[in-house]
CHARMM-style PDB file with segment names, atoms N, HN, CA, C and O in Angstrom:
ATOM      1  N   UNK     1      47.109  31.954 168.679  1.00  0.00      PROA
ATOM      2  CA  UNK     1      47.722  32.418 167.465  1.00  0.00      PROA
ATOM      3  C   UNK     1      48.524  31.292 166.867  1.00  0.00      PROA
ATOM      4  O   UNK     1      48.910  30.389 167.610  1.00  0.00      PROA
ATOM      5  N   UNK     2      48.874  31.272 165.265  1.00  0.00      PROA
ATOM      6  HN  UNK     2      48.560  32.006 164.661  1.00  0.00      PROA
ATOM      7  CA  UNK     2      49.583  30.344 164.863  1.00  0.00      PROA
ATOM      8  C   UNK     2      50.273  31.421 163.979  1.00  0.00      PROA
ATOM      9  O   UNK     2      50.153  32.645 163.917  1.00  0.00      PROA
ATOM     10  N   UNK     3      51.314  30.194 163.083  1.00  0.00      PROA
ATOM     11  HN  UNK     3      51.412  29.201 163.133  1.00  0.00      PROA
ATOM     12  CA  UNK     3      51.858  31.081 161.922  1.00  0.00      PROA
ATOM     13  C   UNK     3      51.373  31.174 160.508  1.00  0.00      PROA
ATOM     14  O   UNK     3      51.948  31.776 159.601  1.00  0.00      PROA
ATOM     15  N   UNK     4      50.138  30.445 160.416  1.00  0.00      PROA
ATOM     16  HN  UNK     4      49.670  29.956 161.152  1.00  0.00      PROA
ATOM     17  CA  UNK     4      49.671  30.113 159.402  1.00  0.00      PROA
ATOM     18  C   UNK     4      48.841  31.431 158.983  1.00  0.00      PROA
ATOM     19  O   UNK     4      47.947  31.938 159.661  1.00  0.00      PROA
ATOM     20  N   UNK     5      49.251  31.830 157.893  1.00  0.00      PROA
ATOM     21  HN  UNK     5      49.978  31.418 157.342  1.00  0.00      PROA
ATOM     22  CA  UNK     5      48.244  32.998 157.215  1.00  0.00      PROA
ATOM     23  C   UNK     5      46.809  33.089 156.957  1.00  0.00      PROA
ATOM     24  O   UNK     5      45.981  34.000 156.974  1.00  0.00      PROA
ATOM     25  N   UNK     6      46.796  31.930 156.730  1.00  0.00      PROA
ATOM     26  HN  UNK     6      47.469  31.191 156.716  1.00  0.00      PROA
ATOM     27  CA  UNK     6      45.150  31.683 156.137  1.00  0.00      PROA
ATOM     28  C   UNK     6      43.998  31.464 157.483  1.00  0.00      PROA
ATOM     29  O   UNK     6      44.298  31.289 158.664  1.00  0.00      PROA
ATOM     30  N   UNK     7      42.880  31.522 157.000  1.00  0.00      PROA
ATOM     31  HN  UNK     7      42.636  31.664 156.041  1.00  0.00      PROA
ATOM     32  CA  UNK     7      41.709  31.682 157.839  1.00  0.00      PROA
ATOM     33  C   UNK     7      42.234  30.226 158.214  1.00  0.00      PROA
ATOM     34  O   UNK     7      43.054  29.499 157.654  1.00  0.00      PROA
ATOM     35  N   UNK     8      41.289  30.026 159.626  1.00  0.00      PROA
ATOM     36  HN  UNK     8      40.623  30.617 160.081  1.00  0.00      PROA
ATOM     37  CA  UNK     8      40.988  28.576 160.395  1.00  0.00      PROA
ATOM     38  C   UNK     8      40.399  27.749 159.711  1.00  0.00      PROA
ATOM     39  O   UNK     8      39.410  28.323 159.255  1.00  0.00      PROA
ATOM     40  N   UNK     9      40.431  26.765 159.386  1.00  0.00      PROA
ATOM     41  HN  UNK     9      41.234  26.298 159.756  1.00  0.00      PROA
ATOM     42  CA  UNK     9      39.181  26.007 159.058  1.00  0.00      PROA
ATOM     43  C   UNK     9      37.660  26.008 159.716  1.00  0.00      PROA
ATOM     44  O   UNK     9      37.501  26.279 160.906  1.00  0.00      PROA
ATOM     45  N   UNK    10      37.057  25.830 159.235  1.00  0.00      PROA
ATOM     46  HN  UNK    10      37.187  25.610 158.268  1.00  0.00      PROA
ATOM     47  CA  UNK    10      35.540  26.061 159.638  1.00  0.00      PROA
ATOM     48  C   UNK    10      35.398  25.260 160.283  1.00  0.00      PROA
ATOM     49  O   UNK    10      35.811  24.163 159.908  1.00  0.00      PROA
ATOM     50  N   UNK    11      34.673  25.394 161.728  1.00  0.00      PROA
ATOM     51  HN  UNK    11      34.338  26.286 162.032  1.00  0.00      PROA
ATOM     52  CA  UNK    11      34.841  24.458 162.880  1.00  0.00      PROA
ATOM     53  C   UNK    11      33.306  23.356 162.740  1.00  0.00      PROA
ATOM     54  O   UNK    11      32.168  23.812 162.623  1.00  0.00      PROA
ATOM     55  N   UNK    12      33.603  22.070 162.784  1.00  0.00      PROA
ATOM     56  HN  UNK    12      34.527  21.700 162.879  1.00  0.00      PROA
ATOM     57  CA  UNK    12      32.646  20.913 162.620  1.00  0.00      PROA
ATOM     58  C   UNK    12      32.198  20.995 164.115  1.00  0.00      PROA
ATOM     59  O   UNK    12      32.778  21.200 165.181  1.00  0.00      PROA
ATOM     60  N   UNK    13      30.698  20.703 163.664  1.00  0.00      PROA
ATOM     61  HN  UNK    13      30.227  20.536 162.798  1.00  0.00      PROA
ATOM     62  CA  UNK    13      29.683  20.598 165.042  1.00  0.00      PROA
ATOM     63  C   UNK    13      30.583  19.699 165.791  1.00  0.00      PROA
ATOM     64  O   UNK    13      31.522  18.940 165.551  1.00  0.00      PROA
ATOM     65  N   UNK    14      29.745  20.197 167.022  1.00  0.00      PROA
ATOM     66  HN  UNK    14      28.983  20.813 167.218  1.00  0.00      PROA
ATOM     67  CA  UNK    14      30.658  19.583 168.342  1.00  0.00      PROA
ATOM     68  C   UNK    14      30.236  18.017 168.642  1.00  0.00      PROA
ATOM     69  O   UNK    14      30.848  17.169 169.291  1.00  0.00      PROA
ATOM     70  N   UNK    15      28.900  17.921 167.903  1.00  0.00      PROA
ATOM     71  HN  UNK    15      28.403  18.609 167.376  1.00  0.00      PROA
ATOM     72  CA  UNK    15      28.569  16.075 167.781  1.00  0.00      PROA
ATOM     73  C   UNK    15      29.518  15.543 166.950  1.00  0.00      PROA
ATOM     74  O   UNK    15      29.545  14.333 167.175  1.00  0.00      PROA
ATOM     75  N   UNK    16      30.240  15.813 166.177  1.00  0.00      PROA
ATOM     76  HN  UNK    16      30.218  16.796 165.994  1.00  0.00      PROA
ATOM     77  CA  UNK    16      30.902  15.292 164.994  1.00  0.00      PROA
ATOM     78  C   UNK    16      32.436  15.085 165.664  1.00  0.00      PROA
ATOM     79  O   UNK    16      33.193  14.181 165.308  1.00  0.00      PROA
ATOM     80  N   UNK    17      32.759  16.086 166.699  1.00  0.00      PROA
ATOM     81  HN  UNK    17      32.144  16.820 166.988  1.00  0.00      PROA
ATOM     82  CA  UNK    17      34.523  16.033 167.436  1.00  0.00      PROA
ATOM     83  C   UNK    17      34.820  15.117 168.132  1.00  0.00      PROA
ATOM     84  O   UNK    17      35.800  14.381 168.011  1.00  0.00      PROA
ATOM     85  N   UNK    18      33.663  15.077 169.238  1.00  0.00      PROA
ATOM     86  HN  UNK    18      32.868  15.675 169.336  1.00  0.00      PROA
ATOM     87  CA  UNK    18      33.481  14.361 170.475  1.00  0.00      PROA
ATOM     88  C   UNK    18      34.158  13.228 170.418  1.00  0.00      PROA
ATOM     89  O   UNK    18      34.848  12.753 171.320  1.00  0.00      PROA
ATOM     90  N   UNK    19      33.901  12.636 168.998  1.00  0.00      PROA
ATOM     91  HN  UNK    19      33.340  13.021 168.265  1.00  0.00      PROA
ATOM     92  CA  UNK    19      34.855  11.519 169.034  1.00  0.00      PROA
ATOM     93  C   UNK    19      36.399  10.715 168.364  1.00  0.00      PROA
ATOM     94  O   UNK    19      36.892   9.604 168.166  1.00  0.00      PROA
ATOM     95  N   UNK    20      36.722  12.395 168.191  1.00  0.00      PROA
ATOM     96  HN  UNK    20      36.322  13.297 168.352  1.00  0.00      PROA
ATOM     97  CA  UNK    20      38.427  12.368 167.351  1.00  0.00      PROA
ATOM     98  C   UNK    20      38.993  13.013 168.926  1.00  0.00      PROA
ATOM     99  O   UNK    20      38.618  13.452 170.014  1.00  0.00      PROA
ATOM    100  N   UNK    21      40.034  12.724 168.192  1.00  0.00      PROA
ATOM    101  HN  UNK    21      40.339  12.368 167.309  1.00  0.00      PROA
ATOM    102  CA  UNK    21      41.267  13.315 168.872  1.00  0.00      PROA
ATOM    103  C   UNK    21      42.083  14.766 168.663  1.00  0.00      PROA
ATOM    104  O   UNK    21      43.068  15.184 169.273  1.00  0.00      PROA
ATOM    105  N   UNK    22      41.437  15.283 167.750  1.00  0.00      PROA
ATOM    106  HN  UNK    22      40.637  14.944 167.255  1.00  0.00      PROA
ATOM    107  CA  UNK    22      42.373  16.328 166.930  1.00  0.00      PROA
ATOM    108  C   UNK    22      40.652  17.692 166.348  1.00  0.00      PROA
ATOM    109  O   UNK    22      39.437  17.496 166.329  1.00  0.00      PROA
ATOM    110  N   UNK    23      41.308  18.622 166.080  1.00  0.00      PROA
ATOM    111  HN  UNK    23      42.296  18.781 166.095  1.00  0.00      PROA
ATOM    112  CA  UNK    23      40.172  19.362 165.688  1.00  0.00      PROA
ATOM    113  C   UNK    23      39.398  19.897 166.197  1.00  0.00      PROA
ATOM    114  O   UNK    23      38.759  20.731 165.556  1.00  0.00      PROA
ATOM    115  N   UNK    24      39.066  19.631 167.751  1.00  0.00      PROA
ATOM    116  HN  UNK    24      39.585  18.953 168.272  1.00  0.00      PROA
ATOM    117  CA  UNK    24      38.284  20.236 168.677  1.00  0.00      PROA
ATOM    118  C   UNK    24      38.168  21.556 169.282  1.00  0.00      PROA
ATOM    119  O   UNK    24      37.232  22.022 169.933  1.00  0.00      PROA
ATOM    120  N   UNK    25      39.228  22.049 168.970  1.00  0.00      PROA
ATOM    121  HN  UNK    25      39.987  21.670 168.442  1.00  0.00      PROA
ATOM    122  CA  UNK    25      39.669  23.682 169.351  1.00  0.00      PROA
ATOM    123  C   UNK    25      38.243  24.536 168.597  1.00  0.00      PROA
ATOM    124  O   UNK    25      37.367  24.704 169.446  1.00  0.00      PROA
ATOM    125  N   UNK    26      38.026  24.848 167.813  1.00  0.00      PROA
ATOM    126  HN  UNK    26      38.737  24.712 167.124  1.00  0.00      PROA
ATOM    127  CA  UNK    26      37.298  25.873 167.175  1.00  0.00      PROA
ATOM    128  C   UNK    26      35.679  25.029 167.120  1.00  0.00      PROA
ATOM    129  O   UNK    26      34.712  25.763 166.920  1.00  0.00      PROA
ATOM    130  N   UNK    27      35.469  23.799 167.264  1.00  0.00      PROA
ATOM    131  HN  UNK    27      36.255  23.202 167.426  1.00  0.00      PROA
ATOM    132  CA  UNK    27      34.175  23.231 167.453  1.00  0.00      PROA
ATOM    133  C   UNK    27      33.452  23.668 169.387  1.00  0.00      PROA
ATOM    134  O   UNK    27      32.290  23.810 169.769  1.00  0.00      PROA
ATOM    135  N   UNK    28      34.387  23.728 169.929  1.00  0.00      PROA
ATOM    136  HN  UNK    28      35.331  23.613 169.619  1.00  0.00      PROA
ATOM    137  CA  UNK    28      34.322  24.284 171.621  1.00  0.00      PROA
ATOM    138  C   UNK    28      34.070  25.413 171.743  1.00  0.00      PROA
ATOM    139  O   UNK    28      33.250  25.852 172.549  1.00  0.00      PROA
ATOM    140  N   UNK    29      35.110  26.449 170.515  1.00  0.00      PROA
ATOM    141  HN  UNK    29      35.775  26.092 169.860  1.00  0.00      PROA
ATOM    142  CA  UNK    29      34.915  27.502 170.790  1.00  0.00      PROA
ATOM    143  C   UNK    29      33.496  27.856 170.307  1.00  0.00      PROA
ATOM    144  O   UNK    29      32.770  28.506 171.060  1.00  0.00      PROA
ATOM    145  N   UNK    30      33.069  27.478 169.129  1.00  0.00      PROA
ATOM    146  HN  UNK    30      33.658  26.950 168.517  1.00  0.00      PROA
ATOM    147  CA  UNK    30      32.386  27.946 168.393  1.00  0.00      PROA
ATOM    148  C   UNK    30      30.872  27.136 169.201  1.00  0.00      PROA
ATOM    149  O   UNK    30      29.758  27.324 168.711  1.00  0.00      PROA
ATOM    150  N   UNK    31      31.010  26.511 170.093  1.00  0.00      PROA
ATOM    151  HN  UNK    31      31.915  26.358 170.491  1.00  0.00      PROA
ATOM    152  CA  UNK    31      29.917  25.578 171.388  1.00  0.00      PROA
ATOM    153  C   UNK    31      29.655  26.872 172.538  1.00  0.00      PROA
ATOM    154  O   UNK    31      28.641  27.521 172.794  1.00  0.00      PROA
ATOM    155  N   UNK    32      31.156  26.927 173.137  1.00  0.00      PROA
ATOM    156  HN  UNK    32      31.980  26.401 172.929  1.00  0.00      PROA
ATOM    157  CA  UNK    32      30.807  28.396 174.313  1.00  0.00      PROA
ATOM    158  C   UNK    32      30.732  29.533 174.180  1.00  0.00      PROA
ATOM    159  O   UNK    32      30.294  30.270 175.064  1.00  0.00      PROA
ATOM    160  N   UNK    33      31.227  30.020 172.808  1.00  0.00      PROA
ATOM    161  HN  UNK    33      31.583  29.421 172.090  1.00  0.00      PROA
ATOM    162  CA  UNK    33      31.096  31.394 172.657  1.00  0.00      PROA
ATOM    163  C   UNK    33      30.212  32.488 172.170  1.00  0.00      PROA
ATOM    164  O   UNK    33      29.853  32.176 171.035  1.00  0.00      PROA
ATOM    165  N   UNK    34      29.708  33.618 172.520  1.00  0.00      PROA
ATOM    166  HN  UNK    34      30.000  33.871 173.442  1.00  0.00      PROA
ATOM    167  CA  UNK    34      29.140  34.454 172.052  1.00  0.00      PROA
ATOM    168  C   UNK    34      29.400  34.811 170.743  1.00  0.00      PROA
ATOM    169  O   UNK    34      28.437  34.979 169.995  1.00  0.00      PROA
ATOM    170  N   UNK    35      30.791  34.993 170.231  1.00  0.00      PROA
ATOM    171  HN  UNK    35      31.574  34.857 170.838  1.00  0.00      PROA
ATOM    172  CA  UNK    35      31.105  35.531 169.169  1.00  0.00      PROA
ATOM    173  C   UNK    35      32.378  34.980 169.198  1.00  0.00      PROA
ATOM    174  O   UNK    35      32.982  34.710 170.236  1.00  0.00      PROA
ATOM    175  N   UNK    36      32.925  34.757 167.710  1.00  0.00      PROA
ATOM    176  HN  UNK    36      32.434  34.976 166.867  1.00  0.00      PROA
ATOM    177  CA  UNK    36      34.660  34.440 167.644  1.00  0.00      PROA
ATOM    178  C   UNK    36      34.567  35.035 166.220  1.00  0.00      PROA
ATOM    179  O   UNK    36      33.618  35.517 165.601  1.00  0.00      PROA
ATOM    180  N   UNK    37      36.326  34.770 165.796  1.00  0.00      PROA
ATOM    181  HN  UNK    37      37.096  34.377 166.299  1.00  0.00      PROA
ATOM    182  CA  UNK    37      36.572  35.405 164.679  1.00  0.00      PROA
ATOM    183  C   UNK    37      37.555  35.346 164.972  1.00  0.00      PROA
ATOM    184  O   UNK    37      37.884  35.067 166.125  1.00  0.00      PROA
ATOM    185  N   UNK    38      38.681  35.682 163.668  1.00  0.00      PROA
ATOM    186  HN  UNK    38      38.414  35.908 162.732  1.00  0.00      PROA
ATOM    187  CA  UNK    38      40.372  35.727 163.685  1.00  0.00      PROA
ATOM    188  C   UNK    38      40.407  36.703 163.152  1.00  0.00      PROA
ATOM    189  O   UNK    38      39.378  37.300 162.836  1.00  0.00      PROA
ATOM    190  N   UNK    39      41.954  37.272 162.825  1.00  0.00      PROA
ATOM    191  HN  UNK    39      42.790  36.787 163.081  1.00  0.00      PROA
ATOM    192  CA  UNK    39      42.528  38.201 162.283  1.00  0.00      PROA
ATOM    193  C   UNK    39      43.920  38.010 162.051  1.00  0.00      PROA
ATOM    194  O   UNK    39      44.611  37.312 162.794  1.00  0.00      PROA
ATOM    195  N   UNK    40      44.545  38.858 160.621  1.00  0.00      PROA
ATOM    196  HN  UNK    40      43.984  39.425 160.018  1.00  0.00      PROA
ATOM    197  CA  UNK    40      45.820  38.525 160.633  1.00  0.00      PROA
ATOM    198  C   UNK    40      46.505  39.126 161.345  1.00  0.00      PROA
ATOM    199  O   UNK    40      46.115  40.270 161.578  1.00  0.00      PROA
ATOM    200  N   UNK    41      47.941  38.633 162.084  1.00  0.00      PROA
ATOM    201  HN  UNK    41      48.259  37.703 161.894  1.00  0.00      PROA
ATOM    202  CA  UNK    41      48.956  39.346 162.940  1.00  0.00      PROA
ATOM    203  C   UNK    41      49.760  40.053 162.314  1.00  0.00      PROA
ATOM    204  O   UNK    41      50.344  39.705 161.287  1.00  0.00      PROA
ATOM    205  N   UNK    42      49.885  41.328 162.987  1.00  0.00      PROA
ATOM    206  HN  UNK    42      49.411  41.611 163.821  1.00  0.00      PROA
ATOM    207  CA  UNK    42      51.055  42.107 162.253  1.00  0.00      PROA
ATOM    208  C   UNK    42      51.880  41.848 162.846  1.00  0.00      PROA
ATOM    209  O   UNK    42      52.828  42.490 162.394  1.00  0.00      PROA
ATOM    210  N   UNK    43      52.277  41.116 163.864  1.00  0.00      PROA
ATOM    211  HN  UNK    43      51.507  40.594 164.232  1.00  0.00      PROA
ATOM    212  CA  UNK    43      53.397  41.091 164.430  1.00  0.00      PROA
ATOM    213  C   UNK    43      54.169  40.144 163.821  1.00  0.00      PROA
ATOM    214  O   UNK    43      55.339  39.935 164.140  1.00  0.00      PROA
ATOM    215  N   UNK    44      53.568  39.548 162.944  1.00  0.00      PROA
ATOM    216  HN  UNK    44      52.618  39.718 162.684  1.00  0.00      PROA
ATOM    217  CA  UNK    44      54.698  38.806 162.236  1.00  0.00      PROA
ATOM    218  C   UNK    44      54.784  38.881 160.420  1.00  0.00      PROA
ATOM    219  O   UNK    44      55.136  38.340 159.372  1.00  0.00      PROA
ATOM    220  N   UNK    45      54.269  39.802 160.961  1.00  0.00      PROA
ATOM    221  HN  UNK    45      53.983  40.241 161.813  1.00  0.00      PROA
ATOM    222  CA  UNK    45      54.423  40.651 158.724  1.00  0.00      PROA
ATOM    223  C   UNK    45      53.416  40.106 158.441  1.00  0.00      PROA
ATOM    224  O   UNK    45      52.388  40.237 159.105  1.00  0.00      PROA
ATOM    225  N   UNK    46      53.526  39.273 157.234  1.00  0.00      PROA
ATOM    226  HN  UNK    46      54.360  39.166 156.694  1.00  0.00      PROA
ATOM    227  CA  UNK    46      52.439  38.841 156.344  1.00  0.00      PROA
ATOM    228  C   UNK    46      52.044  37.490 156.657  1.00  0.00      PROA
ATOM    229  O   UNK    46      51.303  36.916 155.859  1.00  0.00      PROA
ATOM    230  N   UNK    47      52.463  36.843 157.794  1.00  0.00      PROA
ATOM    231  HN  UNK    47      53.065  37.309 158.442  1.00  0.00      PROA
ATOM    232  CA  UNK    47      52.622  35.170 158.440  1.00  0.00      PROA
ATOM    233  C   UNK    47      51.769  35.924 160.208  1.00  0.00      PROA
ATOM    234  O   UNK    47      51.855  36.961 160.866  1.00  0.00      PROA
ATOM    235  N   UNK    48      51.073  34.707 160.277  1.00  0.00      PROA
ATOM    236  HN  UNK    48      51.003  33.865 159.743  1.00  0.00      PROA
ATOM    237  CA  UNK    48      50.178  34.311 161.258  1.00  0.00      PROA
ATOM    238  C   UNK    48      49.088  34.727 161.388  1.00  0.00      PROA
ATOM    239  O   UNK    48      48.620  35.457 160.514  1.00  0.00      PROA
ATOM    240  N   UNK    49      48.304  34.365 162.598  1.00  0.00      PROA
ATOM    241  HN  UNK    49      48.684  33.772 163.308  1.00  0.00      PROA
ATOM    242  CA  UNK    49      46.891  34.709 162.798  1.00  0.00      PROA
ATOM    243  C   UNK    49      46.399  34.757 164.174  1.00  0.00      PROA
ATOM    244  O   UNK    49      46.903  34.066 165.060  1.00  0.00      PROA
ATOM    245  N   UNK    50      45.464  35.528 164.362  1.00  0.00      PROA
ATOM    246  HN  UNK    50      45.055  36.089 163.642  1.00  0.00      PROA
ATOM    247  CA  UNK    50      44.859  35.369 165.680  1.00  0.00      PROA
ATOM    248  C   UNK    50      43.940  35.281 166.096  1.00  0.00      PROA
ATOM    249  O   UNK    50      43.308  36.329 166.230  1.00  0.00      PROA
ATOM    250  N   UNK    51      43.201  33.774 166.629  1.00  0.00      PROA
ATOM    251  HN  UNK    51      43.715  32.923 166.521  1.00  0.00      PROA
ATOM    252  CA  UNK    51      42.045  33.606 166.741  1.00  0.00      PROA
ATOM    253  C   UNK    51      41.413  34.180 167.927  1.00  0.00      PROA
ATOM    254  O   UNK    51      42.266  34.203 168.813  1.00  0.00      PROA
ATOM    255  N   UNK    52      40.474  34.580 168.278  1.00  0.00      PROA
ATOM    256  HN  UNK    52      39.780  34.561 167.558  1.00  0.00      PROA
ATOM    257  CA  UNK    52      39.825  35.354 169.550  1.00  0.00      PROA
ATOM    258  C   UNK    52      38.012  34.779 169.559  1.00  0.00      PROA
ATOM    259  O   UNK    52      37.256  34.386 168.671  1.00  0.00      PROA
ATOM    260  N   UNK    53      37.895  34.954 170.802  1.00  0.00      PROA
ATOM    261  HN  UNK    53      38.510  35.273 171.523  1.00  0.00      PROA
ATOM    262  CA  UNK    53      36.345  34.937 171.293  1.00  0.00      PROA
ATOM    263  C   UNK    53      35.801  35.603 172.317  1.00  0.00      PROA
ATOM    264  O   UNK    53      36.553  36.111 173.148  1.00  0.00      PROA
ATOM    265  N   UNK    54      34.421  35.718 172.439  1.00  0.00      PROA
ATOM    266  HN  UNK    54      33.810  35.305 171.764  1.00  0.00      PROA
ATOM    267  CA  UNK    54      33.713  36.677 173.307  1.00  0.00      PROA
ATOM    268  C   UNK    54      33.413  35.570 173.902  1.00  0.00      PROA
ATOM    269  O   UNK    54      33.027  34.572 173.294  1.00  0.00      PROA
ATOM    270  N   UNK    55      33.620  35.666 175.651  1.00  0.00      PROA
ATOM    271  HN  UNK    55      33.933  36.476 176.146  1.00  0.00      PROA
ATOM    272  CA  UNK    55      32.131  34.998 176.428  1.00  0.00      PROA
ATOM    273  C   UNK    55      31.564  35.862 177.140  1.00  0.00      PROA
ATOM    274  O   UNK    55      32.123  36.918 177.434  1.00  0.00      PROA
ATOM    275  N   UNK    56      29.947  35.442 177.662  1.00  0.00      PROA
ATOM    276  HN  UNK    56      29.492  34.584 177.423  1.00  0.00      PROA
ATOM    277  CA  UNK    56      29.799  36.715 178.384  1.00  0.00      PROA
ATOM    278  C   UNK    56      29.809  36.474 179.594  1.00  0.00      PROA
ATOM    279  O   UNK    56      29.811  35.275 179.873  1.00  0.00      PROA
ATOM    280  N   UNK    57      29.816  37.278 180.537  1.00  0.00      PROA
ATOM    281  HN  UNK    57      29.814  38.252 180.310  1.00  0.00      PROA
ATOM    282  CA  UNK    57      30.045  37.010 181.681  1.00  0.00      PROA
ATOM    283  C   UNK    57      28.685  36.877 182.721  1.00  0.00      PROA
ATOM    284  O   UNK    57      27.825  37.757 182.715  1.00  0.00      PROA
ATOM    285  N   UNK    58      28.608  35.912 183.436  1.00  0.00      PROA
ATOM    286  HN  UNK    58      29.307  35.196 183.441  1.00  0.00      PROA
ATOM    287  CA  UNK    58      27.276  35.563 184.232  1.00  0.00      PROA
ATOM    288  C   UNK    58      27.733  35.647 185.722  1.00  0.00      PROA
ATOM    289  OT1 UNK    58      26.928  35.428 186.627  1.00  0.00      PROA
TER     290      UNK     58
END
């Protein structure tokens, strides 16, 4: 979760991260996961967000 209201940025292929330092969070997720997606938090009124993902289990 952050405090930022707005959607995530759209996560850049995982060939494109590999070689920054920064940004890799949602390119990984969006590499291992079944499904992701955010939502806004009510727990902080009209401020933050919460990113989530599915893996499945093997």
């Amino acid at each position: 979760w952050d405090t930022d209201p707005g959607p995530p940025p759209a996560p850049r292929p995982l060939g494109q991260i590999v070689e920054r330092e920064d940004g890799r969070g949602l390119g990984l997720v969006r590499a291992l996961a079944d499904h992701w997606g955010w939502q806004p938090s009510a727990r902080f009124g009209d401020r933050g967000k919460y990113v989530w993902c599915e893996l499945e289990a093997v």
